[in-house]
N, C-alpha and C positions, 0 to 999 in steps of 0.2 A: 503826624498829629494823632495823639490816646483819641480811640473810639468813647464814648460813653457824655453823660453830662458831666459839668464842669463837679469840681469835688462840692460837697455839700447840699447838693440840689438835688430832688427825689424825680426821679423817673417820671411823664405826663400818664403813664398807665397804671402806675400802683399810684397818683393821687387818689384817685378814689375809691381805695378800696374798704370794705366793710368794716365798720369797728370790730372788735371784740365782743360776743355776746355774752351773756353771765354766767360762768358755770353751771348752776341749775337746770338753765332751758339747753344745755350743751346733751346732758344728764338725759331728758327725757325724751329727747328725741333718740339718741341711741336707742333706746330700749324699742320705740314704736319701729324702729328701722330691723333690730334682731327680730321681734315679733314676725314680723312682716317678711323678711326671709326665711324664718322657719316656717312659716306657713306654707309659704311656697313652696319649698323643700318638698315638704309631707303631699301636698296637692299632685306635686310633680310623679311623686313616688307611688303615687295610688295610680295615676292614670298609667304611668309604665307598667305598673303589674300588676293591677287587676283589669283595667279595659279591656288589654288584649288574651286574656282570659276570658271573660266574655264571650270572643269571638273563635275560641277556639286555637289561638296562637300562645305558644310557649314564649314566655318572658324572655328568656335566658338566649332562645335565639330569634329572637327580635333584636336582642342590641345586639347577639353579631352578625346581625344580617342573615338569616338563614330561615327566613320565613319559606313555606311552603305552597306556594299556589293550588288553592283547591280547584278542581275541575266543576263545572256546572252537573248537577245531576243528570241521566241518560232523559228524562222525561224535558227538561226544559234546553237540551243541546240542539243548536241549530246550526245544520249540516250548511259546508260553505257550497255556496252555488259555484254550477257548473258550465264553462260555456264551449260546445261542442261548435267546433269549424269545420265543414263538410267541403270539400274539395270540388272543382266541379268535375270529376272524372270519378265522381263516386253518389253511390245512391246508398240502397241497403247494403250492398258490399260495392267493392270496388270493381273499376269498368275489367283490372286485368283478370279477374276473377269470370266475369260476364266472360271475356273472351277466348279463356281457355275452354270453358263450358259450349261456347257456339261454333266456334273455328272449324273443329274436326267436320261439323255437319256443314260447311260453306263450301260450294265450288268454283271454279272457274268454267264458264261458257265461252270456248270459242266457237266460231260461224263462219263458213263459207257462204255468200249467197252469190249469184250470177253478177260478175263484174267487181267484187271486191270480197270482203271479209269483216268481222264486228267479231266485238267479245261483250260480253254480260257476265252475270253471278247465276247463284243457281242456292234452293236449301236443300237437302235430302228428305224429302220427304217422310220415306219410309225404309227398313232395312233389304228391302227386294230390287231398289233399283231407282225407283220412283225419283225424278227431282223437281221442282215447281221451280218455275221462272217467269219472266214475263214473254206474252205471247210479241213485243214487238221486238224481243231477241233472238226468237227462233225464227219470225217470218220471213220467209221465201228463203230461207237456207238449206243448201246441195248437201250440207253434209256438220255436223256437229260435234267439237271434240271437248268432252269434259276430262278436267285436271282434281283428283283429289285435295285433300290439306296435308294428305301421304305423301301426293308427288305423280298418284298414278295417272295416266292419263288412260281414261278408256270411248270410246265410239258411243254418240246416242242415237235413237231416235225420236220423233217427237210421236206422244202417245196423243196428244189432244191440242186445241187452243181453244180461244174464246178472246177473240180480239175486242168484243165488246167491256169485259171487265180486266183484258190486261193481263191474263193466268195463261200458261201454257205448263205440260206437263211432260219432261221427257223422258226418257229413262237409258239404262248402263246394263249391259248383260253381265252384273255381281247382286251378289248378295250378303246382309251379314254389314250391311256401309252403317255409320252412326249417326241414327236419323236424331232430327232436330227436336228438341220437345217444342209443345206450342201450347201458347194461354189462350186466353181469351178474350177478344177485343172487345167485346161490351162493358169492359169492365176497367177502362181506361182513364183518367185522367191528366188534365192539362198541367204541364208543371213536373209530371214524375220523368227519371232519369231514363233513357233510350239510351241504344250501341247498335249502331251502323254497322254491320259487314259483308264484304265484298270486295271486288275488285277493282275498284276504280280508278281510268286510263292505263288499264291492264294492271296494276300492282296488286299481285293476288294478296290477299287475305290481311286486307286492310279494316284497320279497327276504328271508328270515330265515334265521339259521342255528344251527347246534348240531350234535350228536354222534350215531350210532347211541346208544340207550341200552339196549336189549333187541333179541334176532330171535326169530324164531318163537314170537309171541305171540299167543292166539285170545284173540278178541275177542268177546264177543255185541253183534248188532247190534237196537235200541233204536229203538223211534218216541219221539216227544216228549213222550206219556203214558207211555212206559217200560217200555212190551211188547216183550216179546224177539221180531224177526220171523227171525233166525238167529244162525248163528255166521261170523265172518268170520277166516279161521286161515291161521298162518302170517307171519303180519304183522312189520313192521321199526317197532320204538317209537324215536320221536326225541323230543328238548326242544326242536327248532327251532320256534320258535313258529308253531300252525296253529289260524287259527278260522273259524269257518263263511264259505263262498265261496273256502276253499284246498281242497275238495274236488274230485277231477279234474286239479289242478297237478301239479306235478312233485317229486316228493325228486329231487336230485342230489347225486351224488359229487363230489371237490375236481378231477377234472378235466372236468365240465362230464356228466359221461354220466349220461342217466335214472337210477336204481336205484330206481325207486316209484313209483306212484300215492297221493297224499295222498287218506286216505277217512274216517277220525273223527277226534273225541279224548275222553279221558276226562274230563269235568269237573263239578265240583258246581255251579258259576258259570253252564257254558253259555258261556264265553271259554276262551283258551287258560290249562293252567296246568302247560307243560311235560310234558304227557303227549299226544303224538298219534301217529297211525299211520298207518301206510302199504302198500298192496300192492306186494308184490313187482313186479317191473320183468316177471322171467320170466314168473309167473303173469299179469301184466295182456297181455303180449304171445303166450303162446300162446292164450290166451281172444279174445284179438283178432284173432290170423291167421285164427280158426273162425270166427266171425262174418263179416268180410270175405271171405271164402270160403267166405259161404253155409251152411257147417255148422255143425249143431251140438254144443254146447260139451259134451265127457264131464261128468259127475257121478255117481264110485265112490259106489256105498252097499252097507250091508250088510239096512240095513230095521229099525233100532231106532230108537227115540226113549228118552228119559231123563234121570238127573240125576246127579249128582254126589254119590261119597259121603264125607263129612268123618265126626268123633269123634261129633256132635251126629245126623246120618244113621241112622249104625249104632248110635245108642245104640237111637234111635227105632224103626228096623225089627228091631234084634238080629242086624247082619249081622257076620259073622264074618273081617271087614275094615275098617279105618278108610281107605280111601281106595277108589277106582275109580271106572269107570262101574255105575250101579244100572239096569237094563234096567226101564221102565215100561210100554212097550207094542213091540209086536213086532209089523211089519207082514204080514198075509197073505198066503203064499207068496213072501216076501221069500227071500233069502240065509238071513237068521236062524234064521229058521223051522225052512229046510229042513236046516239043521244041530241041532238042537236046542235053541236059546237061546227059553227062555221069559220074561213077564215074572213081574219079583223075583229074576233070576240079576245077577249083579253082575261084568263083565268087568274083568279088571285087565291084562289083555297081549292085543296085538294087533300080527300081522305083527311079532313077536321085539319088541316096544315096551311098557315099562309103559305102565299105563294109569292115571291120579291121577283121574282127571277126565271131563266125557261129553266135555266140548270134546279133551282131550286123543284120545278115541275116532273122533270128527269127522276131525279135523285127521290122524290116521292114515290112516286109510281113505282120504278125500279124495285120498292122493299115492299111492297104490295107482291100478290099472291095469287098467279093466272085464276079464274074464274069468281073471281073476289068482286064484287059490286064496290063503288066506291061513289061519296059525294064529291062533289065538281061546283063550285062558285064562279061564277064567270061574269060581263058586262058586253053584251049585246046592243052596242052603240051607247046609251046614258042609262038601259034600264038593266038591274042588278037581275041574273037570275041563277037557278040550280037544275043540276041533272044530275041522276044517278049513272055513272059508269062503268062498264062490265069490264074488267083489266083482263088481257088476250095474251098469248102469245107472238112477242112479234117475230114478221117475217124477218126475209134477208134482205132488210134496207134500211136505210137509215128512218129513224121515227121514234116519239114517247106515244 
C-alpha cells in the first residue's frame, strides 16, 4: 500500500500554512534584516580589533590563538606557600649528623664489683683523660675497663664520686681523646629535639632520639628492692629511649652539645618506656670541676627529713593543709632546729618557693648557697608561721 494521503488531498501540516504576504511588506523587511546584519558585522569587527588592543593583545594572534600570558608585576607576586615536614629524627639538623658529632666522645663502662659485673656509658670529659659517668656505675667496683668509639680499651680509675648528685669522674692514662662539647642547661626547652647515647644492655654506641619532655623534675632514687636511697632533683625527662647501660652517656642537643648525663628511668617493665631522665649538663659539670680539683662537692641542707603531704596525709594527721612538706624528724643542732622547725610542722614555702612536696623542699634548698640565710613558711599545728634559715653544709647522712 503507497505511503502518503489519498491523491488530491493536502497534507494535515501544510493546512495551515501562511498566505502569501504582499510584495511590498516582503521588500521592507529585507532591507531592516541587511541593515541589521551589517551592523553587527562592523560591532563585531570593532570589538575583535580594537578591544584587544586596549588591553595590549595583538589582533592577529588572538584569532590564532597565540595570546601571551602576561606575568603579575614583581611588586604585586605572591610567592606559593611552603609546607615544610620535619621528621621526627630531626631538629635543626638531622639526629645522624648530632651523632657523628657525639659518638667519638661516648664510651663504654665496664665494671667489676665484688660478686658480679655491670657496664654503663661514660662522656669524655676532657682531652687528658677525664670521663664523667654516673657514680651508681662505678660504685663499689674492683676494677674498670673503658672501650673507646676506636675500639680501644683502656684501664680506669675513679678520680671522684658524689652519690648525692649521681656524678662520678673516672679517668684513662691517654691523652689527646675527643672531648665532648657541652651547652648549657639553663637554657633549655620543653619540646626541642634530644639524642640519647650510650650503651644500652651493652650495645655500644647506640643512638636514640626524642624531645625534652619535662625539666626540673625530682626523682627518688630506688635500689632493685625499691628503697628509696635519695632524691635526685632537678632533672631533664626525655622519651628518647634509655635502658639499663645508658647510664653515664650522653643527652645531646640538635647541634651535637652535652646538655645531660643519662642516669634513670621510670619503668614498671624494668626496659625503657618513654620516661627517662637525665642530669643536668651544668649540675654534672660543676660536681665534676670539684672532684677533679680535689674538693669537695657543696650539699646545702637545712637538717629535716620527711614526707610529703597529699588530701589522704592530712586527713590522717588533721593537718591544716593538703599539700607541703610534713617535717618528721629534725636533725640535732641542724639549721632547722636552730630556727625553730619541730617535728609534725609542715613547711609549704621556702626561699620565696611553694613548697607541694618534701622533694620539692629538697630540690630548693639544694640550689641555695651554704651560708645563705633563707625564709621558711611553715604551720605549727593550725597557726601559720616564718623563720629565717641559715643553709649549712650537710654532713654524711641522709637529710635537707
Amino acid at each position: 500500500m503507497p505511503y502518503g494521503p489519498p491523491p488530491g488531498q493536502v497534507p494535515p501540516a501544510r493546512a495551515a500554512a501562511t498566505p502569501p504576504r504582499h510584495k511590498k511588506e516582503k521588500s521592507g523587511w529585507g532591507k531592516t534584516a541587511l541593515i541589521a546584519i551589517i551592523a553587527g558585522l562592523i560591532g563585531a569587527l570593532i570589538i575583535l580589533l580594537v578591544m584587544p588592543a586596549i588591553f595590549g593583545v595583538n589582533p592577529y594572534n588572538l584569532i590564532r590563538g597565540k595570546v601571551k600570558t602576561v606575568e603579575p608585576s614583581e611588586e604585586v607576586k605572591v610567592p606559593a606557600q611552603q609546607t615544610n615536614t620535619v621528621s621526627p629524627s630531626s631538629g635543626a639538623v638531622d639526629v645522624s649528623t648530632v651523632a657523628k658529632k657525639v659518638i667519638p666522645s661516648i664510651v663504654n663502662v665496664d665494671v667489676k664489683i665484688p660478686g658480679g659485673e655491670g657496664i654503663g656509658s661514660g662522656v669524655i670529659y676532657n682531652s687528658s683523660g677525664d670521663i664523667l659517668t654516673n657514680n651508681h656505675v662505678v660504685d663499689g667496683a674492683t676494677s674498670i675497663l673503658v672501650s673507646l668509639a676506636s675500639g680501644e680499651d683502656l684501664a680506669a680509675t675513679v678520680v671522684g664520686t658524689d652519690a648525692q648528685n649521681d656524678i662520678a669522674v673516672i679517668k684513662v692514662n691517654k691523652t689527646g681523646l675527643p672531648a665532648a662539647t657541652f651547652s648549657n642547661s639553663a637554657n633549655l626547652a620543653v619540646g626541642q629535639l634530644v639524642v640519647a647515647l650510650g650503651s644500652p644492655l651493652g650495645f655500644q654506641q647506640t643512638v636514640t632520639s626524642g624531645i625534652i619532655s619535662a625539666l626540673h623534675r625530682n626523682v627518688p632514687e630506688q635500689t632493685s628492692s625499691g628503697a628509696t636511697t635519695g632524691v635526685l632533683t632537678d632533672l631533664i625527662q626525655t622519651d628518647a629511649s634509655i635502658n639499663p647501660g645508658n647510664s653515664g652517656g650522653a643527652l645531646s642537643d640538635s647541634t651535637g652539645a652535652v646538655i645531660g648525663i643519662n642516669t634513670l628511668i621510670a619503668s614498671q617493665s624494668g626496659g625503657s618506656q618513654g620516661i627517662g631522665f637525665a642530669i643536668p649538663i651544668n649540675t654534672a659539670k660543676a660536681v665534676a670541676d670539684a672532684l677533679i680539683a680535689g674538693k669537695p662537692v657543696s650539699h646545702p641542707y637545712i637538717g629535716v627529713l620527711g614526707q610529703t603531704v597529699d588530701p589522704t596525709v592530712a586527713t590522717e594527721f588533721n593537718l591544716p593543709v593538703q599539700s607541703g612538706a610534713l617535717v618528721t624528724q629534725v636533725v640535732p643542732g641542724s639549721p632547722a632546729q636552730k630556727a625553730g622547725i619541730v617535728a609534725g610542722d609542715v613547711i609549704t614555702n621556702a626561699a620565696g618557693q611553694p613548697v607541694k612536696s618534701i622533694d620539692d623542699l629538697i630540690a630548693i634548698v639544694r640550689t641555695q648557697t651554704v651560708g645563705q640565710t633563707i625564709p621558711v613558711t611553715f604551720f605549727h599545728g593550725s597557726s601559720q608561721k616564718s623563720a629565717n634559715v641559715a643553709v649549712s653544709e650537710a654532713p654524711k647522712t641522709i637529710g635537707q
